[in-house]
C-alpha positions in Angstrom: -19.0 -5.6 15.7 -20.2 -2.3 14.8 -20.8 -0.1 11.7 -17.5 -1.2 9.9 -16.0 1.2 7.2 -13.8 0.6 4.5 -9.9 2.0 4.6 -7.0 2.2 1.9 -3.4 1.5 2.8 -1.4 3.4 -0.5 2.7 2.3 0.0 5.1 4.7 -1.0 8.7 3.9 -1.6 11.5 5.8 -3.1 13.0 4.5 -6.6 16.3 4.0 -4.8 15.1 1.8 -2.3 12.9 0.1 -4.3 16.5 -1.3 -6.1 17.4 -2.3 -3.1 14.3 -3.7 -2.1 14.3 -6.0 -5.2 17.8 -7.4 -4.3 16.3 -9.3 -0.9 12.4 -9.3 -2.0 12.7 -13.2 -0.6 13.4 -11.9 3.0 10.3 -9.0 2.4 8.1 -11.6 0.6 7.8 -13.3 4.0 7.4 -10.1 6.2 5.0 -9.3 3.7 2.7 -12.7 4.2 3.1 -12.2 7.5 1.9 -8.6 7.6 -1.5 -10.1 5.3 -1.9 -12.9 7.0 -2.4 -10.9 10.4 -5.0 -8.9 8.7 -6.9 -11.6 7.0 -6.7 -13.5 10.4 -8.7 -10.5 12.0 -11.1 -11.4 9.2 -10.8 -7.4 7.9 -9.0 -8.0 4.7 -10.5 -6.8 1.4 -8.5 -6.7 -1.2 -4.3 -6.2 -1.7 -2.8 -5.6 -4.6 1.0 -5.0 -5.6 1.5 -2.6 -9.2 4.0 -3.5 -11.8 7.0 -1.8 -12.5 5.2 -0.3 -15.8 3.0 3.0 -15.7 1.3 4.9 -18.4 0.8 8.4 -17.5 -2.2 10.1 -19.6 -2.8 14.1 -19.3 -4.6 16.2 -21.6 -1.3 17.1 -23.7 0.4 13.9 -23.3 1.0 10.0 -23.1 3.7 9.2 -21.3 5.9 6.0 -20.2 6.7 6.3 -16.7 5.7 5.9 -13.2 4.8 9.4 -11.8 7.0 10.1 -8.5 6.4 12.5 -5.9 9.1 14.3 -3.8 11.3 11.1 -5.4 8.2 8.8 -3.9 6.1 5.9 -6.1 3.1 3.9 -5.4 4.0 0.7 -5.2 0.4 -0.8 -3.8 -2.5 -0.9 -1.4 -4.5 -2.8 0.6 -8.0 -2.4 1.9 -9.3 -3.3 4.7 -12.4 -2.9 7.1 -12.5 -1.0 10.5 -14.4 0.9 13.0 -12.3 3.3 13.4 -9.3 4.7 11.7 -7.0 5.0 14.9 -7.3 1.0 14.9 -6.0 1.2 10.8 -3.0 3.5 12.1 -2.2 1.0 14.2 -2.2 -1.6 11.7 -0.5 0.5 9.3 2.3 1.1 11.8 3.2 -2.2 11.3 3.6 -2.4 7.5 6.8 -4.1 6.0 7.4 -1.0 3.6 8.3 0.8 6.8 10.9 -1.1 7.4 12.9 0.0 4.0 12.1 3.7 4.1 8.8 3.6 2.7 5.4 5.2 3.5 1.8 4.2 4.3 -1.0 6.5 3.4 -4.1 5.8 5.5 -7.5 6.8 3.8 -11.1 6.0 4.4 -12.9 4.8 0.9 -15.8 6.3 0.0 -18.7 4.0 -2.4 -19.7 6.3 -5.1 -24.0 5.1 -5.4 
């Protein structure tokens, strides 16, 4: 195996879907498992981790309550993993549960701050 780097998967997912989501999360919980469980098996899982449905949002001028959206779009949670290349993450990423009920997956390689 060669010089492996480490990658972030960031899910995106509308508020409105995320409603939906929550109505059959049993049926996603197991796509989900599945979805982990093919990553650890590849022994390239590092960490996964699934945010609460509470945000504080701190600026300069403000504290704020609330989970910051984008173009209606939230983060609801990553996962890292470790790759050669990212074309092989892609891959991976392509096929990510949160697809399957209109969400996103940002791909992005970490970088350790020394």
């Amino acid at each position: 195996m060669g010089n492996l780097k480490e990658f972030m998967l960031i899910f995106r997912i509308s508020k409105s879907e995320y409603t939906t989501v929550k109505e059959n999360d049993a049926v996603l919980h197991q796509e989900w498992k599945k979805y982990i469980a093919m990553i650890a098996a590849q022994v390239k899982l590092v960490n996964v981790s699934r945010l609460s449905d509470e945000a504080v949002v701190i600026s300069e001028q403000s504290v704020e309550n609330k989970i910051p959206d984008e173009d209606d779009l939230s983060i609801n949670g990553n996962l890292t993993l470790k790759s050669e290349t990212i074309e092989e993450v892609i891959l991976i990423a392509k096929k990510c549960p949160i697809l399957l009920i209109g969400g996103t997956v940002e791909v992005r390689e970490t970088i350790t701050i020394k």
